[in-house]
MIKOL-333606 format. One record per residue (C-alpha): residue in one letter; z, x negated, y. Coordinates in pm, whole numbers, padded with zeros to 5 digits, always signed. Each point is the difference from the previous one (the first is absolute). Example, Ala and Ser with C-alpha at 12.3 -4.5 7.8 and 13.67 -1.06 7.14 Angstrom:
2
a+00780-01230-00450
s-00066-00137+00344
***
This chain:
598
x+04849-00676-01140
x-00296-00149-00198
x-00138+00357-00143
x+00051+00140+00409
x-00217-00319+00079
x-00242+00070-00286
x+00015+00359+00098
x-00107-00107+00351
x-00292-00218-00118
x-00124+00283-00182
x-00018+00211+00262
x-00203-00203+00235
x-00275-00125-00286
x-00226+00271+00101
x+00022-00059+00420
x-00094-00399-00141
x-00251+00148-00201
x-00152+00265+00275
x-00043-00299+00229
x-00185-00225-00215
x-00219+00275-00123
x-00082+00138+00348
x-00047-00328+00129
x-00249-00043-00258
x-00206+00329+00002
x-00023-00044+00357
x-00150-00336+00025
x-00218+00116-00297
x-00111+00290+00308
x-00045-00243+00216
x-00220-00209-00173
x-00190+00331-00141
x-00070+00005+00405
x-00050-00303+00076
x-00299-00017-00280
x-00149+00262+00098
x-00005-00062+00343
x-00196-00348-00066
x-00229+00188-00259
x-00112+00322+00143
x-00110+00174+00328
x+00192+00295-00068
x+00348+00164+00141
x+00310-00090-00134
x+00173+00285+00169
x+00289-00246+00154
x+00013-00338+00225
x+00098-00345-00109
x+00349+00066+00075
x+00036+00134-00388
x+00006-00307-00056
x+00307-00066+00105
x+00108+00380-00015
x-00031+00039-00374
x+00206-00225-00162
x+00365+00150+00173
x-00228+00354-00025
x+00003-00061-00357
x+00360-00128-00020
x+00121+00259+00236
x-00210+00329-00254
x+00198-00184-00351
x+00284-00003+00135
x+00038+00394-00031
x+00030-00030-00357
x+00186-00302-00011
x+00264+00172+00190
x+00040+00269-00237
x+00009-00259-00252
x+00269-00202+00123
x+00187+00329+00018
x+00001+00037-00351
x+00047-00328-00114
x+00282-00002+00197
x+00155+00313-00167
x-00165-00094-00340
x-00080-00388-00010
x-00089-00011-00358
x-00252+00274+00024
x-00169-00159+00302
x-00160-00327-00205
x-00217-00256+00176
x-00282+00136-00238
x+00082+00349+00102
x-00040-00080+00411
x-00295-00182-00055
x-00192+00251-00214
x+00085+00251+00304
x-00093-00246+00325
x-00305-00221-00204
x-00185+00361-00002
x+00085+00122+00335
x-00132-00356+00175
x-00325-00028-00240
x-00063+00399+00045
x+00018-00080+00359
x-00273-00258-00021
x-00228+00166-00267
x+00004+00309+00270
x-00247-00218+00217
x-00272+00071-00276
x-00047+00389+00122
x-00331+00042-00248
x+00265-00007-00310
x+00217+00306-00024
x+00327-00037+00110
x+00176+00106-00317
x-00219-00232-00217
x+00113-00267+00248
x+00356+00092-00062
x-00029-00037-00383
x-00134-00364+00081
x+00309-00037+00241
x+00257+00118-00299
x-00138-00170-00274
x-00074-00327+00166
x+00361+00045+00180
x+00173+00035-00383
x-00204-00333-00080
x+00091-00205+00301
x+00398+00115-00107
x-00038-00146-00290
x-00125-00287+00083
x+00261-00109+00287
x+00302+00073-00219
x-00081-00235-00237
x+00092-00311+00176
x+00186+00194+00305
x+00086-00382+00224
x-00334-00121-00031
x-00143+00332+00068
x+00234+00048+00329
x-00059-00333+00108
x-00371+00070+00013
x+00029+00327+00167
x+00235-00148+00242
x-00196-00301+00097
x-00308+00280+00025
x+00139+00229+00244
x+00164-00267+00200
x-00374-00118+00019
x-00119+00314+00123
x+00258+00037+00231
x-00074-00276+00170
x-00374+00000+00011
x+00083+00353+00125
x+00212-00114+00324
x-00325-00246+00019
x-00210+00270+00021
x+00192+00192+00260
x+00035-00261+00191
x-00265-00163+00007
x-00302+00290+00009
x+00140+00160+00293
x+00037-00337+00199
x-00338-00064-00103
x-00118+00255+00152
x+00139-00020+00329
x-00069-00349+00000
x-00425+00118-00032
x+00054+00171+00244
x+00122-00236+00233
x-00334-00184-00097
x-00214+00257+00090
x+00179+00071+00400
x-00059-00377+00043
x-00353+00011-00090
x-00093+00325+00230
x-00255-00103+00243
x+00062+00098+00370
x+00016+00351+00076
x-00211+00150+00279
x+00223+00067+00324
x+00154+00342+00027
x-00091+00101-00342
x+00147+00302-00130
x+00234+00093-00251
x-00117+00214-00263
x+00214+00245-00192
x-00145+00180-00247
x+00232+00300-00152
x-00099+00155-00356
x+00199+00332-00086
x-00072+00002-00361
x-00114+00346-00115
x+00000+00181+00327
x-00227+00230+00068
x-00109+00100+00390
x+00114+00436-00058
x+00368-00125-00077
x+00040-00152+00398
x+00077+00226+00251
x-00201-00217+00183
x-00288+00153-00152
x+00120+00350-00009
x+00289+00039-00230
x+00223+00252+00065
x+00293-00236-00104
x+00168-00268+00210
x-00151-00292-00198
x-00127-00266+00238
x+00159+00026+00316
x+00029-00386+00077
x-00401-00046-00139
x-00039+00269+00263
x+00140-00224+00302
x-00182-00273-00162
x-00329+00227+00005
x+00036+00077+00372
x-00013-00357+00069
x-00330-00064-00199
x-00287+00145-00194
x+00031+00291-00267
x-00285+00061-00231
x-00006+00347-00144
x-00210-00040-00229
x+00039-00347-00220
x-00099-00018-00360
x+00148-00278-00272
x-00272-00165-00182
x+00184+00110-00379
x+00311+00186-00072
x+00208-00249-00131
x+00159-00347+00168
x-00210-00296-00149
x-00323+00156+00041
x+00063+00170+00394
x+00173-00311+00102
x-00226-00274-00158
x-00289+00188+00206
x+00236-00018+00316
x+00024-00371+00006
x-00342-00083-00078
x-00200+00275+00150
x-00174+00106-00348
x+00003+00337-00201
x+00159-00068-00299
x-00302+00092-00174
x-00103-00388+00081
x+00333-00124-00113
x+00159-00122-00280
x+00306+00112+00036
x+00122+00283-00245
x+00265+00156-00186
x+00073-00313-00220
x-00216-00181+00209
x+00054-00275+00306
x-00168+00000+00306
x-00212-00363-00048
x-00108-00251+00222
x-00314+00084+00079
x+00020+00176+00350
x+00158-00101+00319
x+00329+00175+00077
x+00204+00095+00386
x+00250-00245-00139
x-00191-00293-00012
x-00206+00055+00297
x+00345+00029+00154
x+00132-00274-00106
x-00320-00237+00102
x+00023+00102+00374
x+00377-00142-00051
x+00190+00298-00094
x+00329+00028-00167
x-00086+00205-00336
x+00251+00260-00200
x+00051+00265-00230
x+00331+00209-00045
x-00064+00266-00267
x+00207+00240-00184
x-00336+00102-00238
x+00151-00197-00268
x-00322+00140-00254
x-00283-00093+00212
x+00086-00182+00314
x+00067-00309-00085
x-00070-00365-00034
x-00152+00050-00358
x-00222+00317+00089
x-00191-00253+00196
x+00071+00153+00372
x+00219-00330+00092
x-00303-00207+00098
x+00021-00147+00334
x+00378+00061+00047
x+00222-00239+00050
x+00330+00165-00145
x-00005+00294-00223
x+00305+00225-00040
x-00019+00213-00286
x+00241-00023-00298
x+00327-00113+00106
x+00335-00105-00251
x+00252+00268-00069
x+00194+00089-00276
x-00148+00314-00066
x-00364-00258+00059
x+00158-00203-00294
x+00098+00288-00224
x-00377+00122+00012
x-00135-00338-00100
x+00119+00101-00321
x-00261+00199-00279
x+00292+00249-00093
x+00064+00092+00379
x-00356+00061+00022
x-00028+00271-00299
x-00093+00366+00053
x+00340+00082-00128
x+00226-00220+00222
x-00250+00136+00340
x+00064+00335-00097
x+00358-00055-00010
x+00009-00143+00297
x-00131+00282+00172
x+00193+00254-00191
x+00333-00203+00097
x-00154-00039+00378
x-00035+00362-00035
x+00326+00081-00105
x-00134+00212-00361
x+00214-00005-00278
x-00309+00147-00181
x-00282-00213+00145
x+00245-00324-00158
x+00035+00175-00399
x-00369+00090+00018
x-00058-00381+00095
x+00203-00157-00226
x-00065+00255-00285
x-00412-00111+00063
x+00123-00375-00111
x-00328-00105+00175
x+00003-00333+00041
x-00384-00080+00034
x-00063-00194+00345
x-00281+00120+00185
x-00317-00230-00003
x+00011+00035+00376
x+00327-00076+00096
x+00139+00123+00349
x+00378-00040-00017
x+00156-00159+00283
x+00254+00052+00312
x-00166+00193+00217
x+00004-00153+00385
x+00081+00216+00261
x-00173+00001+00335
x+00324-00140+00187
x+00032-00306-00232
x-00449-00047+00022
x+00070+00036+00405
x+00253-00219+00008
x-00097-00309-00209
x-00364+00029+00221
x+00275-00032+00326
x+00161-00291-00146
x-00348-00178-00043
x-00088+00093+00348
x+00266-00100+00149
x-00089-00342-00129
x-00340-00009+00112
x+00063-00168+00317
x-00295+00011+00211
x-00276+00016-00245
x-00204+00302-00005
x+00080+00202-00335
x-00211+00288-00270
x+00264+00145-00164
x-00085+00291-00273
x+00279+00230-00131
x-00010+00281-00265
x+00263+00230+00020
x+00064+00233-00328
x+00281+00220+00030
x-00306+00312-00008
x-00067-00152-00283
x+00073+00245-00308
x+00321+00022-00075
x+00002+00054+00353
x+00312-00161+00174
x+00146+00128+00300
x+00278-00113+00151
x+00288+00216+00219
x-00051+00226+00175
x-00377+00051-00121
x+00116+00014-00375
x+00110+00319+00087
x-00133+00147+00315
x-00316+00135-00206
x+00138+00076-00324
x-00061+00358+00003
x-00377-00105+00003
x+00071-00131-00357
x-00220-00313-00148
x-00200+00006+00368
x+00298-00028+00161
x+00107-00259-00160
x-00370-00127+00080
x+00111+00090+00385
x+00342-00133-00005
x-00138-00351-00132
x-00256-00022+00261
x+00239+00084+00305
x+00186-00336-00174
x-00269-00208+00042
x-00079+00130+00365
x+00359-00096+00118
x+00014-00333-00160
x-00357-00068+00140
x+00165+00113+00333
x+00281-00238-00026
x-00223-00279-00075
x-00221+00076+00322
x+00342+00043+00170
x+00085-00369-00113
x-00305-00160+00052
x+00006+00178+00385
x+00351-00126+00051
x-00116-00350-00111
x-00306+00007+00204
x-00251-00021-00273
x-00116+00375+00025
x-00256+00001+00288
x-00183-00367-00106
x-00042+00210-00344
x-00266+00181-00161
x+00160+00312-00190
x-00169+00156-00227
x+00145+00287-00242
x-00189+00130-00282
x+00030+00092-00384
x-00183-00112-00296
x-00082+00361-00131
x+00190+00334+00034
x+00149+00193-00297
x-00039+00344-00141
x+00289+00271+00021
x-00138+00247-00262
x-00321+00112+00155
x-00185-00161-00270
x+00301-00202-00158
x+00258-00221+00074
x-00007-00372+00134
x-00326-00215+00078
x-00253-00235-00245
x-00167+00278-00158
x-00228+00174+00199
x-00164-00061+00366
x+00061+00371+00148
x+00077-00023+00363
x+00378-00048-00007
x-00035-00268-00174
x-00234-00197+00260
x+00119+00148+00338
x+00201-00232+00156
x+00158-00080+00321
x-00106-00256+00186
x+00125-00089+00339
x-00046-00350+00201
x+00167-00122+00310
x-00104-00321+00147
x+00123-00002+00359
x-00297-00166+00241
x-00259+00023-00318
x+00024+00416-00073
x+00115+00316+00222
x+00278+00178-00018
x+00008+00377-00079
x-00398+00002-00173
x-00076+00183-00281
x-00292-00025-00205
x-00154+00318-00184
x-00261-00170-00183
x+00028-00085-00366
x+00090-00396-00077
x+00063-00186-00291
x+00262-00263-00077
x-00264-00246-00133
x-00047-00083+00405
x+00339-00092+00082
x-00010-00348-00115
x-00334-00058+00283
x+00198+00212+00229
x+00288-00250+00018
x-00231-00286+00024
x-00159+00172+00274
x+00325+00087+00203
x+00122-00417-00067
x-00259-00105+00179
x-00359+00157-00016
x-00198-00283+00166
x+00135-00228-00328
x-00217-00038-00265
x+00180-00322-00113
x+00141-00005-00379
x-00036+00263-00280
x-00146+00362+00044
x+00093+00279-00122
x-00282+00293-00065
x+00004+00346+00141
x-00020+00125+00397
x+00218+00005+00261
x+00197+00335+00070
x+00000-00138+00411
x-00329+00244+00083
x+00239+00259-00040
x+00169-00063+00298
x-00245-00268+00188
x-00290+00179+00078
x-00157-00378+00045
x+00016-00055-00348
x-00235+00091-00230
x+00080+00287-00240
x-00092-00076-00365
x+00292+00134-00222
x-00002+00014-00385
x-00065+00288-00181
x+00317+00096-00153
x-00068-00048-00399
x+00289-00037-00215
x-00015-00044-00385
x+00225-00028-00290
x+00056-00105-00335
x+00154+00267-00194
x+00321-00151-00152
x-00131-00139-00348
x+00165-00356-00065
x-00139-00081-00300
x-00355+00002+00127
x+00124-00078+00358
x+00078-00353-00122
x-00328-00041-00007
x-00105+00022+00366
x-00094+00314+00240
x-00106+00306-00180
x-00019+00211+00302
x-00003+00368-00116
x+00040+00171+00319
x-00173+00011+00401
x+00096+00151+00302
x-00197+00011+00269
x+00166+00211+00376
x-00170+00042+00311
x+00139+00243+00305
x+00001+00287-00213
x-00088-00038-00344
x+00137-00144-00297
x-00177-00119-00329
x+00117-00126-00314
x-00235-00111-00330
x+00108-00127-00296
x-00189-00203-00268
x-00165+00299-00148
x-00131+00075+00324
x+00192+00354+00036
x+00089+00058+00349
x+00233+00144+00195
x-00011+00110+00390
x+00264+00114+00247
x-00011+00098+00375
x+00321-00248+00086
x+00069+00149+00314
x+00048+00404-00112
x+00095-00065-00331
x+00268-00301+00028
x+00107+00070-00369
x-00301-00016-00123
x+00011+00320-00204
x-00375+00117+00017
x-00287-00202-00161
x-00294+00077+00261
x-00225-00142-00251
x+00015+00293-00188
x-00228+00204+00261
x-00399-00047+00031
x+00109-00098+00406
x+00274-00286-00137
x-00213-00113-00226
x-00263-00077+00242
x+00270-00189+00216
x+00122-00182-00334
x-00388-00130-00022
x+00042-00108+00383
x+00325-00148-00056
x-00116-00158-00366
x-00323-00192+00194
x+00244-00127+00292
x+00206-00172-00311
x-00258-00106-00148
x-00133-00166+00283
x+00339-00174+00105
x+00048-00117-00372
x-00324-00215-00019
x+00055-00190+00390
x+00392-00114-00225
x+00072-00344+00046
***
């Protein structure tokens, strides 16, 4: 009976010692974020809920080996020694930790991991009870300042938020709702609302007939922060901070807090979990921000070894059922962790649509600017049944297709809801995208180049009593006026509170407005992190009119396209004595518009 009981103890040293370890490798994360949150301006790629995430993350990862070696200890208990378990879990939690220091390669890290591992083995099985006695009274620590955290954080939150409704001033009578809807990476040729041959956006297309559709709408950049920084605060991003490992700053006004002074309810419910959310700088003004969100598989990624090359790429091999993709990804034993981590549980437009219900709901009779980013067309693009496979012969760009027909019937049912509560027609709509995405014509995916598929976006408004139904607008607009737009529609006489810059988009439709729209420039930062950190380095300008297209980079080489023949932009007109002359024409009109910036 004693040696069965021994036997027994044995086997469950390593689950003690997998708990204690995790514990402490993830409140070491946690305090890695915490620092250098209060020391730096830069992203962390995650919210404060690693936190409390990381320390059962951490648990949860070591307990994969300590399985396996309570499974031998069991069948070979003398084998299995105390030093033995923690030579194998000391590594695996410190390797996990070290991982955060991406500019050391990850193998060189690992040798740290082992040798300091073998060291800290030695050292606890010297005086074993005083040892566990430490280690216990450690992780009970951290387990409870953990429960603290996750307690107390989110109830902090609300609870500043509470503050904030009380201290709204008065809201004009009869103001509007606004709803502003960001389809991440959709571009306008992929609608049939704009002449797809596919059934992509039938429910924008009811939403169109009720409102005003704007052919031709350019985004400001061709990524998120950039377009959508210069949609709240009516600026090109060329006179913004905000960049690839960048924040928007402080300096400008934004919609939000304009909003929000004329007595507005304020949120955000994104699924961009890279660069929508509150650390990118785009939650000024709101009130509650919905971005990351707790999860298991959210608490598995807080951890450095979940994050690796090697354990994304066999995620996607097992998500992609290939035997072949897994060997190849486990044969690589890449553990490095990107500098610029992006590994989190993607949101699906349902769950973004309904947590932005359950807020309204709760509204009461307040006047509300809600902002959501849906990012199922996102790459990997995610569609969801039927549409996963009701385009699949069309390959990647059906998957594109498939994705956006998603969003359009989740947006639908929201509309639907919002209808049904009697919210719909004392709301501004207004469905857009950040930026479009490239299908192969020259590349894949967005952030890299400012060709026209990349800035053409749909853009359609309905604001019943404020905006026709059934207009469209030929013209060419650009996203950079939506923010003045809004204010406009609100209430146009107000001049009350923070403005945003840019024009209205009413002329288009009130022919007692004055028409002054913004040339449509966009401009990017070719993706360089290391000298990104540094602030804007904008390498490439667009500039579109009616008809014309024209793109310069830093060099000053240029590039010209007739958008309306040539959609895929396959011949340079600049390459002819007559295109050059219109590149000069088009060149001078930049020019001009680049020195009246704010």
């Amino acid at each position: 009976m004693p040696a069965a009981r021994d036997r027994l103890h044995a086997a469950f040293v390593p689950l003690k010692f997998a708990v204690w370890f995790g514990l402490i490798a993830g409140a070491a994360r946690a305090l890695h974020y915490v620092i250098l949150r209060a020391t730096t301006d830069g992203f962390q790629w995650t919210g404060d809920l690693v936190v409390w995430l990381a320390p059962p993350g951490h648990v949860a990862i070591l307990l994969i080996p300590a399985f396996a070696l309570t499974v031998a200890a069991a069948i070979w208990p003398t084998r299995i020694s105390r030093r033995f378990v923690i030579a194998v879990l000391a590594p695996v939690a410190l390797y996990s930790f070290l991982l955060l220091f991406s500019k050391i390669h990850h193998l060189a890290l690992l040798a740290v991991a082992v040798g300091a591992g073998i060291q800290i083995a030695r050292y606890l099985t010297r005086a074993p009870e005083r040892a566990d006695k430490w280690l216990g009274r450690t992780s009970a620590a951290i387990a409870v300042a953990t429960l603290l955290a996750a307690i107390v954080v989110p109830t902090s939150r609300r609870m500043k938020e509470r503050r904030l409704t009380a201290a709204l001033p008065a809201a004009a009578p009869d103001s509007p709702n606004v709803l502003l809807v960001i389809m991440d990476a959709v571009r306008a040729s992929r609608l049939h609302l704009y002449g797809h041959a596919q059934p992509t956006s039938a429910r924008i297309e009811q939403l169109a007939a009720e409102g005003v559709v704007f052919d031709r709408a350019m985004a400001t950049s061709s990524w998120t922060l950039a377009s959508v920084a210069s949609m709240e605060t009516g600026l090109y991003p060329m006179s913004l901070s905000a960049d690839w490992l960048v924040p928007l700053d402080d300096r400008h006004p934004v919609l939000a807090e304009a909003l929000r002074d004329r007595g507005y309810l304020t949120g955000v419910f994104s699924a961009n979990l890279d660069y929508m959310t509150r650390e990118t700088g785009l939650g000024r003004g709101f009130m509650h921000f919905d971005d990351f969100r707790s999860s298991i598989r959210e608490m598995l990624l807080t951890v450095s070894l979940a994050q690796s090359t090697l354990a994304k790429n066999a995620r996607s091999a097992i998500q992609d059922r290939s035997l072949s993709d897994l060997l190849r990804a486990v044969a690589s034993f890449n553990w490095a962790r990107p500098a610029v981590t992006h590994a989190h549980e993607r949101k699906p437009a349902e769950k973004v649509a309904q947590a932005f219900l359950t807020w309204q709901q709760a509204a009461g009779e307040r006047p509300w600017f809600a902002m959501l980013n849906f990012f199922d067309a996102h790459a990997p693009y995610k569609a969801q049944s039927p549409f996963d496979t009701m385009f699949a012969r069309a390959g990647l760009a059906g998957a594109y297709d498939g994705a956006i027909a998603t969003i359009d019937r989740e947006l639908g049912r929201m509309l639907d809801e919002l209808r049904g509560r009697g919210a719909l027609d004392r709301t501004i709509v207004i469905v857009t995208a950040d930026h479009g995405e490239l299908l192969g014509e020259h590349g894949w995916e967005h952030g890299n180049s400012l060709y026209m598929h990349l800035l053409h976006v749909p853009l359609i408004i309905r604001a019943p009593s404020r905006a026709p139904a059934s207009v469209r607008v030929r013209p060419t607009v650009s996203l950079r006026d939506l923010a003045a737009t809004v204010l406009d529609l609100v209430d146009p006489r107000s001049s009350d509170g923070p403005q945003v810059a840019g024009q209205s988009l009413r002329s288009f439709w009130d022919s007692t407005a004055v028409r002054r729209p913004s040339p449509a420039l966009a401009a990017l930062t070719v993706v360089a992190p290391d000298r990104s950190k540094h602030g804007p380095n904008w390498d490439l300008y667009a500039l579109v009119n009616d008809s014309l297209h024209y793109i310069r980079n830093r060099a000053g080489q240029e590039l010209l396209f007739d958008a309306r023949t040539d959609p895929d932009e396959q011949t340079n007109l600049n390459r002819t004595e007559a295109g050059r002359a219109l590149s000069a024409f088009m060149r001078a009109r930049m020019d001009s518009a680049m020195r009246t910036l704010r």
